[in-house]
N, C-alpha and C positions, 0 to 999 in steps of 0.2 A: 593574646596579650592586650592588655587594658591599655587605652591610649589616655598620657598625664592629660592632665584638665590643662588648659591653657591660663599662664596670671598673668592678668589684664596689667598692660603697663601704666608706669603713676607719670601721670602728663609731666612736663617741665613746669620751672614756674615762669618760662617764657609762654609753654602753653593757656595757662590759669588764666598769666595775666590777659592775652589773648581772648579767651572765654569770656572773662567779665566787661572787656571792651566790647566785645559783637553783643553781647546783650544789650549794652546803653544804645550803641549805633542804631540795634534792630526794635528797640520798642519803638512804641507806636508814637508817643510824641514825636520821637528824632526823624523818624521816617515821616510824620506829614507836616515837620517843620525843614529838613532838610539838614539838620543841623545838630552838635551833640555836642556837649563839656564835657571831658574826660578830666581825671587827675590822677597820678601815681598814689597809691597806697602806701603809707611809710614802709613797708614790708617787703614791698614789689624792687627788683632788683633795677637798680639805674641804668644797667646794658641794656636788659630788658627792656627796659621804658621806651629808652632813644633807640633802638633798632625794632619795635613797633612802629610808633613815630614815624621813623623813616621808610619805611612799607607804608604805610597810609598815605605818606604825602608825594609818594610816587603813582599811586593809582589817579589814574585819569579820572576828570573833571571833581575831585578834589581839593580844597583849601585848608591848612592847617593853621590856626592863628596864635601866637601863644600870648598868653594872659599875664600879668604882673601880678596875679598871686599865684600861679605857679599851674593853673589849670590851662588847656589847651582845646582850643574851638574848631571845630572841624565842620568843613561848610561844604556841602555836594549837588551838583546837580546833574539830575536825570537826562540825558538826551533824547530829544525826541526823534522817535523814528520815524523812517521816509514813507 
């Protein structure tokens, strides 16, 4: 008996929005400045938004700042090891 092909599940748009965050965070600028601007997509869902948000500014040594035009600054530093 032939075994179904597996379908690949279609992420949430809490995961997308997720995706396109770790890319800003992880290029190279952000990473050797410490530091990233993120903003919401008009498209991107506003629970989404603010319950990423709130995952980010609970991970340790983390800064979240929010901006007056609606963008949010995220400041991190590395601990150095013993």
């Amino acid at each position: 008996m032939a075994k179904k092909a597996a379908v690949p599940k279609q992420p949430s748009s809490y995961d997308l929005l997720a995706m396109r965050i770790q890319k800003i965070i992880n290029s190279t600028g952000a990473q050797t400045s410490k530091r990233a601007i993120i903003y919401k997509a008009p498209d991107e869902s506003l629970d989404d938004w603010t319950q990423l948000l709130e995952e980010i500014s609970e991970a340790d040594n983390v800064t979240v700042a929010h901006q007056d035009d609606g963008g949010v600054q995220i400041f991190w530093v590395v601990p150095k090891e013993d």
